[in-house]
C-alpha positions as CSV (number, residue, x, y, z in Angstrom):
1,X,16.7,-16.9,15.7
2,X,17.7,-20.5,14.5
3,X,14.4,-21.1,14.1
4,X,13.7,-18.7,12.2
5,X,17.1,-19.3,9.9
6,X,16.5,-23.0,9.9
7,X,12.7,-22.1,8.2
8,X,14.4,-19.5,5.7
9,X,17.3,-21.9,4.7
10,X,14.8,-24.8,5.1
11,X,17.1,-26.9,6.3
12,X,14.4,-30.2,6.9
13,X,14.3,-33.2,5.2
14,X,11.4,-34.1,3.5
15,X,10.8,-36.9,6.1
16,X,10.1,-34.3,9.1
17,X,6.5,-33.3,10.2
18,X,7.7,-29.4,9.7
19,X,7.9,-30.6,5.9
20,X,4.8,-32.0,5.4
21,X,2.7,-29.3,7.7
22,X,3.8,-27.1,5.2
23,X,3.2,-29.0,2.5
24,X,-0.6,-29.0,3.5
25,X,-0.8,-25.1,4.6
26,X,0.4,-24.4,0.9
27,X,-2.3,-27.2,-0.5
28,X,-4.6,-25.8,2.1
29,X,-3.8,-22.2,0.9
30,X,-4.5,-22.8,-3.1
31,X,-7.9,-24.8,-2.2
32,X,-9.0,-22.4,-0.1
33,X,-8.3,-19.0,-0.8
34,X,-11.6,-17.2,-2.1
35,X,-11.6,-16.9,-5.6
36,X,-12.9,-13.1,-5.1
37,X,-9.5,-12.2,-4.2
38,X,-7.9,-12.5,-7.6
39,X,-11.0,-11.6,-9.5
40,X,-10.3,-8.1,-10.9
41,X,-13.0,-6.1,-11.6
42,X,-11.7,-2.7,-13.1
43,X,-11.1,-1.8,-15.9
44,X,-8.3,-1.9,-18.1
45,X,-7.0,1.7,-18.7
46,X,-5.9,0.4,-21.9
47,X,-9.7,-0.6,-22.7
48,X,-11.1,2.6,-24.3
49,X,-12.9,2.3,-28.1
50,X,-13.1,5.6,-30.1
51,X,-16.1,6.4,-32.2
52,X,-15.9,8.7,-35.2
53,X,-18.9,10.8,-34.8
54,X,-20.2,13.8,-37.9
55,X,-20.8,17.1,-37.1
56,X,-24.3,16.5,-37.1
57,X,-24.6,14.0,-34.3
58,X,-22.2,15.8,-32.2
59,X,-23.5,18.1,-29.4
60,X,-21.3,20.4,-27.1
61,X,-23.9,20.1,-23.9
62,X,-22.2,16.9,-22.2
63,X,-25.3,15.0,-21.1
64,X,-26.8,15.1,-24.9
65,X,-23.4,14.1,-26.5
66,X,-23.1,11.3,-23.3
67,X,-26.7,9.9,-24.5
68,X,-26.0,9.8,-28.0
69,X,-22.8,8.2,-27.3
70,X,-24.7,5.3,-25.5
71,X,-27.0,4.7,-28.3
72,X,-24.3,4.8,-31.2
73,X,-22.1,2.0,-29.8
74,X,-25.1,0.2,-27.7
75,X,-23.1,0.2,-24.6
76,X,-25.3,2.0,-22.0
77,X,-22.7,1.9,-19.7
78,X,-20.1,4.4,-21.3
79,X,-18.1,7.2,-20.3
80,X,-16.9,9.6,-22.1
81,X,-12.9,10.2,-21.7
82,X,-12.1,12.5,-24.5
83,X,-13.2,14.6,-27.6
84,X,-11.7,15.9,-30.9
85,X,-12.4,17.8,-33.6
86,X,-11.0,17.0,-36.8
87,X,-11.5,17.9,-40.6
88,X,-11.1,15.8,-43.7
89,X,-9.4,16.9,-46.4
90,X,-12.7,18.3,-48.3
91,X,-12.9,20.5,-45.0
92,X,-15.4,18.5,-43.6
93,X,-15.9,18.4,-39.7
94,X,-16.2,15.1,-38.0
95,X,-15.4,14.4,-33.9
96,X,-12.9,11.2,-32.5
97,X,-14.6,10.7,-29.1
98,X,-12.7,8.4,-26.7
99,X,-15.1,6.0,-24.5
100,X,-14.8,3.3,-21.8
């Protein structure tokens, strides 16, 4: 247990061998931890674009509206996370569709 206390207290000097061994575990740790493991991959929930799509390129079947979608904002790898109709003032139809 005073081991254990002595390392959590660090109570050695900086002349010890306990001192420098971790001195090069925590050298040895930040040259050679894989880079992969801080790499993050996912995205952002925060990352979503909206397009603003007219009536006439809007299509209820999913897999049409999902196509479209892909070729409107040249991104062939987006989802679709929401849709909304909306109308302008004129009374005009247009959808907001939320993609990532």
């Amino acid at each position: 247990m005073t081991l254990l206390k002595k390392f959590v207290l660090w109570s050695y000097s900086r002349e010890t061998s306990v001192y420098v061994i971790f001195c090069l575990v925590i050298v040895a740790f930040i040259f050679l931890t894989p880079k992969r493991w801080f790499d993050k991959r996912e995205p952002v929930a925060t990352q979503t674009s909206r397009l603003i799509v007219q009536q006439k390129d809007f299509s209820p079947d999913h897999a049409v509206l999902e196509k479209r979608v892909k070729e409107i904002s040249g991104r062939p790898d987006a989802v679709i996370l929401d849709t909304r109709e909306r109308k302008t003032d004129s009374g005009e139809t247009f959808y907001e569709i939320d993609i990532r």
